[in-house]
C-alpha positions in Angstrom: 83.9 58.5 82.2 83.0 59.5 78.9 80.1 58.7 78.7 79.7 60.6 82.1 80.6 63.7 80.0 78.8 63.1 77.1 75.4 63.2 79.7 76.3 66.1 81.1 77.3 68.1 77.8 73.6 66.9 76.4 71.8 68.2 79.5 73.3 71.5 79.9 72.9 71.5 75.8 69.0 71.2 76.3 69.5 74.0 78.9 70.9 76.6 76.9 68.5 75.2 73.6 65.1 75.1 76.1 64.3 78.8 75.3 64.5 78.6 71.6 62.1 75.3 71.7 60.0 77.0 74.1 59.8 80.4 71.9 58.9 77.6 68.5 56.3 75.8 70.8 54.3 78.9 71.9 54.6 79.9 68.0 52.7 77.4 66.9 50.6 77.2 69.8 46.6 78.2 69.4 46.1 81.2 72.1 42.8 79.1 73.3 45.7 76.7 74.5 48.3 79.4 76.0 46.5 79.8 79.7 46.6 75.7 79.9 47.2 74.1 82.9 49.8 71.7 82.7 50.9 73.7 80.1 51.6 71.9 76.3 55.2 71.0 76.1 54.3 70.1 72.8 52.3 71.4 69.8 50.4 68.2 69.5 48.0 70.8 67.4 50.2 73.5 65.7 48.2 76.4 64.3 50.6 78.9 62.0 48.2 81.8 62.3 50.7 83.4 64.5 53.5 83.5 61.4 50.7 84.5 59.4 50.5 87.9 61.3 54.0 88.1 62.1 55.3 87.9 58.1 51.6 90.3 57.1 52.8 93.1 59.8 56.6 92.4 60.6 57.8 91.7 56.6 58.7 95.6 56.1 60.6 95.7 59.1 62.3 92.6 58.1 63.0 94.4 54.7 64.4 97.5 56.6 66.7 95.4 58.7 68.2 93.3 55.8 68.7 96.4 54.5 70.4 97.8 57.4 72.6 94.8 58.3 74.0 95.0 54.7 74.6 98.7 54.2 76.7 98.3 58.1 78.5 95.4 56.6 79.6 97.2 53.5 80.6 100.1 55.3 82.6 98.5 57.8 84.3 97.1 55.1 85.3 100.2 53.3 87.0 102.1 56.8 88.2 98.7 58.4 90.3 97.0 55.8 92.1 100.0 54.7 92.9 100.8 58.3 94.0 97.4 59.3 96.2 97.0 56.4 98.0 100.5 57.3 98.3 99.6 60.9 99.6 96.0 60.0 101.7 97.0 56.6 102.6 100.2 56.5 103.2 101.0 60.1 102.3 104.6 60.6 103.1 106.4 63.5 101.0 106.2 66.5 99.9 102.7 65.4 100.3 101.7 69.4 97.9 104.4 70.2 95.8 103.6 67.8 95.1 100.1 68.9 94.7 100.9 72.3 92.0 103.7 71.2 90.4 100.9 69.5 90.0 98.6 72.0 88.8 101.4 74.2 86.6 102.2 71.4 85.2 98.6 72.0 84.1 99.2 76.2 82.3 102.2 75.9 78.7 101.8 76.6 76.4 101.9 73.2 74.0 103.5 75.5 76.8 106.3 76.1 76.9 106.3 72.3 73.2 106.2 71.2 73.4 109.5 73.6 76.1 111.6 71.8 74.8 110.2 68.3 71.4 111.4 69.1 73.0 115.0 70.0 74.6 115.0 66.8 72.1 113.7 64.5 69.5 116.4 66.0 72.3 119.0 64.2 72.5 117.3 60.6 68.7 115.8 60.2 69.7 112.2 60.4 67.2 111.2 62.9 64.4 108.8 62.2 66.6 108.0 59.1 68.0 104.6 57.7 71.7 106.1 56.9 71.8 107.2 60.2 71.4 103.7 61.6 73.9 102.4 59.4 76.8 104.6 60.4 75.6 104.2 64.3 75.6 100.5 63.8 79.0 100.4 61.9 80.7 102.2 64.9 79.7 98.6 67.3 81.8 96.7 63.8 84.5 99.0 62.7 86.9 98.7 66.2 86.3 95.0 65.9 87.2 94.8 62.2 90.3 96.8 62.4 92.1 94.9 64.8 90.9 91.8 63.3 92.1 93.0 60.2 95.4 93.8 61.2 96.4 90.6 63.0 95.5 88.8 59.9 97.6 91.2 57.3 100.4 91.2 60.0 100.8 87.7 59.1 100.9 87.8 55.9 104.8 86.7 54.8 106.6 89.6 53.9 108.1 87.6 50.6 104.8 87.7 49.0 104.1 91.3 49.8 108.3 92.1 48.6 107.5 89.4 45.7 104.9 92.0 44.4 106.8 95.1 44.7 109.7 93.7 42.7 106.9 93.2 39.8 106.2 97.1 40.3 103.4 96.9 41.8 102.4 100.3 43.9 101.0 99.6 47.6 97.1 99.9 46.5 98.1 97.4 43.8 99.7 95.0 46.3 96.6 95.6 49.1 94.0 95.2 46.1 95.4 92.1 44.4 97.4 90.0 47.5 96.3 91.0 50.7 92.5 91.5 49.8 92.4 87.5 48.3 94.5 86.0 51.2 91.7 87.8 53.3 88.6 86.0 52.7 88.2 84.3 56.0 88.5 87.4 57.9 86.4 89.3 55.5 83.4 86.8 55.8 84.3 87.0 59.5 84.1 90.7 60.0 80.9 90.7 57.5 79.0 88.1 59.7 79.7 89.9 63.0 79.0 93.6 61.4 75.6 92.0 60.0 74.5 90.1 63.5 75.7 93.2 65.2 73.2 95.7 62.7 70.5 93.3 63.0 70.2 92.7 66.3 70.5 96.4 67.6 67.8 98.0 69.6 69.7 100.4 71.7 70.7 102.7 68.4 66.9 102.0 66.8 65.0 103.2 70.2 67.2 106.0 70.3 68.0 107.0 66.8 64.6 106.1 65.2 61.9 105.9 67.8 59.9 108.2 65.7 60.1 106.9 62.1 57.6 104.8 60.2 60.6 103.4 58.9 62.1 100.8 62.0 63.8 97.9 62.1 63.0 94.5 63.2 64.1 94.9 66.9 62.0 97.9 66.8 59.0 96.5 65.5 59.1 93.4 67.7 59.0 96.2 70.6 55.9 97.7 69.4 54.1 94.5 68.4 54.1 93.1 71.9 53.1 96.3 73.2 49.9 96.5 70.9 49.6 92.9 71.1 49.8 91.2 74.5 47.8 88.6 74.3 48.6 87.0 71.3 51.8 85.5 72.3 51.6 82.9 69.4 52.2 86.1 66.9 54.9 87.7 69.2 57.0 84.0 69.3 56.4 83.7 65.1 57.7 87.3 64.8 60.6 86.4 66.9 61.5 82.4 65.5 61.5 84.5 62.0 63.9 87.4 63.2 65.9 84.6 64.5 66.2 82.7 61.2 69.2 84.6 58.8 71.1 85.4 62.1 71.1 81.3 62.9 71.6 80.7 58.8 74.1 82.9 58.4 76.3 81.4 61.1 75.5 77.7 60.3 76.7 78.6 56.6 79.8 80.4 57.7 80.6 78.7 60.7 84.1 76.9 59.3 84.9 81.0 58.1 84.7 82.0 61.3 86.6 79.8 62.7 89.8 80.8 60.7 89.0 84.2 60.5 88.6 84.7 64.6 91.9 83.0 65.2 94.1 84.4 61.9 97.3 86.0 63.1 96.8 84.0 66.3 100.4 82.1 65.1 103.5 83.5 63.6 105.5 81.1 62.0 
């Protein structure tokens, strides 16, 4: 019987993985070879012309993403943990409302969003611009982060957080110097998601920054297979490389996320 399992866990495995060999096959395939019938199911003779032109065209949008992806993460960062530690610790009033208006937050459209953002930027000039990106992008992260925030400080004992205000410590001391430490996973967590999130947008770039010379990965993907239709080998490369620090980044954080996605889960 296990065995049984263990058969049909690698097959629909090789299922799910067939697209990402398929898209690192055509990379490295020679576009003499693409129209090949039987086609090659394997690069018996790889050719890397096609990463060559991806990394000699795609590199500043690369740049531009990286850059995006971090400045989302960092402001994420700055509005969610404050807010999660006032929802979990300092229990304002509203905080209910407030998490329902989160999660709702978290259902709306980003189409619906990329519309009223585009309305707005037009009035403060912050189309076509990087920093407008950022903030679009950290609106997907900052619902997200919040709540995840606040389950994890909700679960925090309340003797260490009491244990720090008999020392005197004031309540930015206490979030700055306990909770922030005791918060790594869900940190790293929220940082990972905020980045993959930034990174992979296209909705906000098409929208926001259709115009600019300035785009993002996504963006220039878009445009590179409509000025280059043919040379699929180039389109694959520019998309196995896009693909690389999202698949890195969760490889190295992986047993992060794990603790950070299920912190506050379990009261003791």
């Amino acid at each position: 019987m296990r065995a049984w399992k263990t058969a049909v866990g690698i097959v629909l495995v090789g299922v799910m993985l067939f697209p990402v060999y398929w898209m690192v096959n055509v990379s490295l395939t020679k576009t003499s070879d693409m129209r090949a019938d039987p086609p090659h199911w394997f690069p018996w003779d790889p050719t890397f012309e096609g990463y060559a032109a991806a990394l000699g065209q795609q590199l500043p949008a690369l740049a531009t993403s990286l850059f995006i992806g971090l400045g989302t993460v960092a402001l994420t960062l700055v509005v969610s943990l404050p807010a999660g530690f006032a929802l979990a610790r300092l229990r304002p009033r509203g905080a209910r409302a407030i998490d329902f208006l989160l999660l709702v937050a978290q259902m709306i459209p980003a189409v619906v969003m990329a519309m009223g953002f585009y309305a707005i930027y037009i009035r403060l000039g912050l189309l076509n611009t990087v920093a407008g990106l950022i903030v679009a992008d950290s609106t997907l992260a900052v619902p997200f982060a919040v709540l995840l925030f606040r389950a994890f400080m909700a679960g925090i004992p309340g003797e260490v957080m009491a244990a720090a205000q008999i020392d005197g410590a004031s309540t930015w001391r206490t979030f700055r110097s306990i909770v922030l430490p005791l918060s790594r996973n869900s940190v790293i967590t929220v940082s990972l998601f905020a980045f993959l999130w930034a990174w992979s947008d296209f909705i906000f770039a098409s929208t926001l920054n259709r115009n600019s010379d300035v785009i993002p990965i996504t963006l220039g993907i878009f445009r590179y297979i409509g000025n280059n239709t043919t040379q699929w080998n180039s389109i694959m490369a520019t998309a196995v490389v896009a693909s690389l620090p999202a698949a890195f980044l969760l490889v190295l954080a992986q047993r992060y996320i794990a603790a950070g996605v299920t912190a506050g889960a379990v009261k003791d």
